[in-house]
N, C-alpha and C positions, 0 to 999 in steps of 0.2 A: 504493500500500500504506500502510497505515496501521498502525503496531504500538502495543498497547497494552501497557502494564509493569505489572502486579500486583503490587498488595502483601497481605499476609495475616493484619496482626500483630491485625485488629479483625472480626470480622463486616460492620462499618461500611464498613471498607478494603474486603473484596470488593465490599460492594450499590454502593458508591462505582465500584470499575471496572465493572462490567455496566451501570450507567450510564452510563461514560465511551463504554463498544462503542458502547452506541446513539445514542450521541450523536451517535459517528464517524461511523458507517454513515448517520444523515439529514442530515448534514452531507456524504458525500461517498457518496451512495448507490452509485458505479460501484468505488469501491475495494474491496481486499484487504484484511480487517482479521486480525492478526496473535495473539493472544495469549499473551503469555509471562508471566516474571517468577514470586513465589514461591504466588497465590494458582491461578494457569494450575497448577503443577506440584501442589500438594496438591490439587485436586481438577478434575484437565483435562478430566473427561466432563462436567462442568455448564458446562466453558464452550464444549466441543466441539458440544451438544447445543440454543445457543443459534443461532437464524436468520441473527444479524449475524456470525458468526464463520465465516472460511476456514480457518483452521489456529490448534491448539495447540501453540508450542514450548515446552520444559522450561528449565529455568537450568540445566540441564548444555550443553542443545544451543544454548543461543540463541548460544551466541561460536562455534560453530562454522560454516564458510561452508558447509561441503558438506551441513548441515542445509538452511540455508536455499535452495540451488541444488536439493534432492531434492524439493522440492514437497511432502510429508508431510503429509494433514492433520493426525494426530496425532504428532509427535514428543519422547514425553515418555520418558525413564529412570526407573530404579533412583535417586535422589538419594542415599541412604543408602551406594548402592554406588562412587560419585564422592570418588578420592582425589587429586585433583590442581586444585589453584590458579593464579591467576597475579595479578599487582601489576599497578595500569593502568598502560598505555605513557606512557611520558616526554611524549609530544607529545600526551597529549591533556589539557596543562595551560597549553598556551601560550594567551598571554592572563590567565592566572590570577595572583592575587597569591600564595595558599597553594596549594601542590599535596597533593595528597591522596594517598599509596601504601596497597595493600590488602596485607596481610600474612598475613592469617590469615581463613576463610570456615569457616561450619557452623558447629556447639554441639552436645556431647555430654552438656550438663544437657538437665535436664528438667523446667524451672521448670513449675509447673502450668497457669499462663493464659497459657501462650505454644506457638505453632505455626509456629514460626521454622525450629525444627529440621526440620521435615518438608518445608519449603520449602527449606533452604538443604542438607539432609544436615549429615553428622559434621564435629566440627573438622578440616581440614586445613591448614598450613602452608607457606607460599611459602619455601623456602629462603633464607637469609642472604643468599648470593653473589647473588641474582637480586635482594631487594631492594637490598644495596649498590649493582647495577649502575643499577637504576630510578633511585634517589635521587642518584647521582652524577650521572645525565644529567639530571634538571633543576636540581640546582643549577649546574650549570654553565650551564644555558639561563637563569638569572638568580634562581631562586623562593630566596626569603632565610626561608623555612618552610615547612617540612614536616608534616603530618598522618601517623600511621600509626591504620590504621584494622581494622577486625576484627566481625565477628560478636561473638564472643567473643575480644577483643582477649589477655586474660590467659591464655589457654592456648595461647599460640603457643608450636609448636615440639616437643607432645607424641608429634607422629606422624614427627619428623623423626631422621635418627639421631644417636645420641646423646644426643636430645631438649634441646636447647636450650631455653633459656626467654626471656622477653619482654625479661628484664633483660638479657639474653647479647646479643638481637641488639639492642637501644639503643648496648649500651658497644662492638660491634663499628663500627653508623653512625658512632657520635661517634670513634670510633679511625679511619676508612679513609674516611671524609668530613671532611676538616678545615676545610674553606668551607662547610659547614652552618652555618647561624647559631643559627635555630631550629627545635625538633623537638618536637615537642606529641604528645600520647599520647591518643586517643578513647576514648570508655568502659571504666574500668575494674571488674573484680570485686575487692572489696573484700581479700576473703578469700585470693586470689593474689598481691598485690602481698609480694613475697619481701624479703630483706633486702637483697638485689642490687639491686632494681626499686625500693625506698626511697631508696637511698643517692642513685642518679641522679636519683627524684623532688624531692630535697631538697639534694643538692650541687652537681649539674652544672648552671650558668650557664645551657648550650645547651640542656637539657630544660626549658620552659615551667612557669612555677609555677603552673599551672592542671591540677589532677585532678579528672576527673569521676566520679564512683563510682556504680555499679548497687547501689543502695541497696532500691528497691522499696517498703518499711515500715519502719515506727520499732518494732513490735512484734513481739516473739517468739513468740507463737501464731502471729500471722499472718506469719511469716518463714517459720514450721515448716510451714504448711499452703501456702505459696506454693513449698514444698519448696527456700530458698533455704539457702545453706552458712554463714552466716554470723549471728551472732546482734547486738542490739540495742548490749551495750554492747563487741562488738569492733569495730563501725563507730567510736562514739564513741572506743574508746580511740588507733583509728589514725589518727582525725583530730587526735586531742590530740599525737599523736607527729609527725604531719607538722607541724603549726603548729609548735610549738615548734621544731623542727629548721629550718625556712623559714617565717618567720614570714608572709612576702608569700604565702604560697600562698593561692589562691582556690579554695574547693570545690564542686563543682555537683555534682546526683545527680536520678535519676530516683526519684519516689513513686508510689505507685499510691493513686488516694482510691476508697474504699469496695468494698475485696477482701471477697469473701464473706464471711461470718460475722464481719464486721468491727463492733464493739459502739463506742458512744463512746468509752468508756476505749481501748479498743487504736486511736481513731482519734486520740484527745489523744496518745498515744503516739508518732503519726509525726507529730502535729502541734512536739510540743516537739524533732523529730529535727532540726527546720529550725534552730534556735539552738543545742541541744546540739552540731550538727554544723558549724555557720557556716557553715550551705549559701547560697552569694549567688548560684549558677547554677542556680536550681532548676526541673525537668522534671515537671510536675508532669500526672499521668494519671486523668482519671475510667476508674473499672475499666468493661471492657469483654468479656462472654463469649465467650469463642471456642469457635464449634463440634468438639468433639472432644477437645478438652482438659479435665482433671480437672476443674480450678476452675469450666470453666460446670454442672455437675452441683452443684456445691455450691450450701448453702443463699445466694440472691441479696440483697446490698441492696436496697434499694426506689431505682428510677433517680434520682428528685426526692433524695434521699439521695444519693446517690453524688453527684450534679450538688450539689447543695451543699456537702457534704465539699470537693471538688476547686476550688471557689470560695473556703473559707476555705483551704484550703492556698496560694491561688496568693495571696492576699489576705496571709498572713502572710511568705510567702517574697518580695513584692514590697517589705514593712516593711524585711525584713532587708537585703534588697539595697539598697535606696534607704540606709538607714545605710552599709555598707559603702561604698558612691559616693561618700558626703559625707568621710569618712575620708580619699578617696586625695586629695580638695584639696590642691593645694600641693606634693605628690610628683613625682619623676621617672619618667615611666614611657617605655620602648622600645614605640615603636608602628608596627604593619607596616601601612604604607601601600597603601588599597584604591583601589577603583574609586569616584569617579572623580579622587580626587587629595584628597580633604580628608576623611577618615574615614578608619579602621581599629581594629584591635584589638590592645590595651597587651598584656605579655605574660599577665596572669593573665585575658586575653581581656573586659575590658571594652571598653566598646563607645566609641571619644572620634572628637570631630569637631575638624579640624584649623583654625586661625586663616588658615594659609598652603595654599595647594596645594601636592604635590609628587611628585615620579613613582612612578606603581602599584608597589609592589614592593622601594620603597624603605623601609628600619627607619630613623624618627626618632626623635633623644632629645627628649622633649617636657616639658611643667609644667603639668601639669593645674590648670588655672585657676578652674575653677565648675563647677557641676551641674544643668545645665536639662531638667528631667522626669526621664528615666533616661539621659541621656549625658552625657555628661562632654567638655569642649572642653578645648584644650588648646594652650599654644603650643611652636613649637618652640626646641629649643636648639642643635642641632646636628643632621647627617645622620651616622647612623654607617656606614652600606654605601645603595647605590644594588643594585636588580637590575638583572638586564639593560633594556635598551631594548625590548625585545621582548614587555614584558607591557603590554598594552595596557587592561587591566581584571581584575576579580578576581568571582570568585563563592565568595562566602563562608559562611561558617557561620552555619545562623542562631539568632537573638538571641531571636527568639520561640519560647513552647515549641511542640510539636508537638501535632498534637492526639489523636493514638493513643497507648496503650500502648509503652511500649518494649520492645525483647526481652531477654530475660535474657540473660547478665547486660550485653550491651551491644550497639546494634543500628546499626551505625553512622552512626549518627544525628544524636547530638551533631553527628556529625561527619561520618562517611562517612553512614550513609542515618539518620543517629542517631534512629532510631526502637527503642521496648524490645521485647522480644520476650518 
């Protein structure tokens, strides 16, 4: 059997798997090919109705085992009708240096060039007590950082009683996890981040001073026709308030280059977002129409355009970042030792490669020494905690951007599948 995993966030993303099928299938002509994942569940009879394909599963059913025991060719759901989550299990992070807990699944926006939601259904929320329990079984199996990850990370907790918010279940880990070291936060929406979810962005040690924000455009037309909540100079003004309160914060964000009806002025617009915002992680997206969605009806860039635009965006936000690199010279930074002993990432998730080896898993105090292309070496000064013995290697986040659109307002990408949606 061979199962393939779907993604949905591009037009590109689908031709890309139905490529992948027949790849399978002349690569293993006698096998079972599977189809799941979020492009299989938005539209399962195109891929039910392909030659190479034995069975469509939904992302409701694929975690389930008595789906896959029932032989179904077609076994897709209601997604929309799917109100229940769960956090991945503890052990399937052994070996890892960051372990990744999912907290929160679905989006109940409805940014216009994204088709996330149809694949993933409505926001739902993993209960507190289930993530505490997650997150206490692998720090105790050694991981010295943690990821919380989300579809839409900033609306956790809206379906849950009482309704809890994102800030609520941070301060409850950091309270009922005391041997957490580090806890990093995946995509956030701008316009969410509370006064609660600030204070821990910017006072608590243990939360990571790296925020990524679902940013999308620097322009308020095209914020408003991207139907996104949030306007041009409330980004700037929250990032002026995070800096100033933590000054070491590092800010990443996904842009989209060449949103329909995107003129040069509103594209100087989210070009200038990149400095205005000190965006040094930047996600940077040629727009891409998605079948079904508002914004492919809209009036189109011309591709050669868009492919441009998203050249000089990655072009300027490379400028920014290379300064910010040169800047941390000479600084101390805590850096969680990856795979395979002599790299990791400092906590505002710069990228440094170590003088010394030392065990996966392990947070060293280090002194970042020089800046050769875009990483940063560094020696060390001390070990401040060792993980357990038992991480053998780490699969990490990556450093390069992606090449699809991200989902609104956050696709867990960065981080979890950190793709935007």
């Amino acid at each position: 059997m061979v199962v393939v995993n779907s993604c949905a966030v591009t037009n590109e993303a689908v031709r890309s798997t139905r490529q992948a099928i027949r790849r399978a299938k002349r690569a293993r002509p006698g096998a079972e090919i599977v189809v799941t994942g979020c492009a299989a569940q938005i539209d399962p009879a195109s891929f039910a109705a392909m030659p190479e394909v034995a069975r469509v599963v939904g992302n409701a059913e694929k975690l389930d085992p008595a789906v896959w025991a029932a032989n179904d060719r077609m076994a897709v759901s209601d997604i929309m009708a799917v109100r229940e989550t769960a956090p991945h299990l503890a052990h399937a992070f052994t070996g890892h240096a960051r372990a990744f807990v999912e907290v929160q699944n679905g989006c109940d926006h409805r940014c216009t060039f994204c088709a996330i939601p149809y694949g993933r259904g409505n926001s739902r929320s993993v209960p507190a007590g289930a993530v505490i329990d997650h997150i206490a079984a692998v720090v105790a199996q050694g991981h010295s950082e943690v990821v919380l990850t989300g579809v839409d990370l900033t609306s956790y907790g809206h379906d849950l009683p009482g309704k809890p918010d994102l800030g609520a279940l941070v301060e409850r880990i950091l309270r009922h996890i005391p041997a957490i070291q580090r806890l990093r936060l995946s995509s956030l929406d701008s316009i969410e981040i509370d006064d609660r979810l600030f204070a821990l962005l910017t006072q608590e040690p243990r939360v990571m001073p790296h925020v990524h924000l679902s940013l999308q455009a620097g322009d308020d037309m095209i914020l408003k026709r991207m139907k996104r909540r949030h306007s041009r100079a409330e980004a700037v003004a929250l990032v002026e308030r995070l800096k100033t309160a933590r000054p070491e914060i590092a800010i990443g964000a996904d842009i989209i280059a060449g949103f329909p009806t995107e003129t040069p002025e509103m594209f100087a617009n989210s070009l200038s977002l990149i400095a205005d915002c000190d965006i040094v992680h930047a996600h940077i997206f040629p727009f891409s129409p998605r079948t079904g969605t508002p914004a492919a009806r809209m009036p189109q860039v011309a591709p050669p355009e868009v492919k441009a635009r998203a050249a000089t965006l990655r072009a300027r936000a490379a400028e920014h970042r290379a300064a910010w690199l040169r800047s941390l010279i000479g600084t101390e930074q805590d850096v969680l030792v990856e795979r395979p002993g002599d790299r990791g990432h400092a906590g505002n998730f710069a990228e440094v490669r170590l003088t010394e080896t030392h065990p996966v898993g392990s947070v060293i105090r280090t002194t970042i020494t020089r800046l050769e292309g875009t990483t940063l070496t560094a020696r060390s000064t001390h070990t401040r905690a060792k993980a357990g013995a038992q991480l053998g290697g780490a699969r990490d986040l990556p450093q390069s951007p992606p090449t699809g659109p991200r989902p609104s307002p956050g696709y867990g990408a960065t981080f979890n599948e950190k793709i935007p949606a």
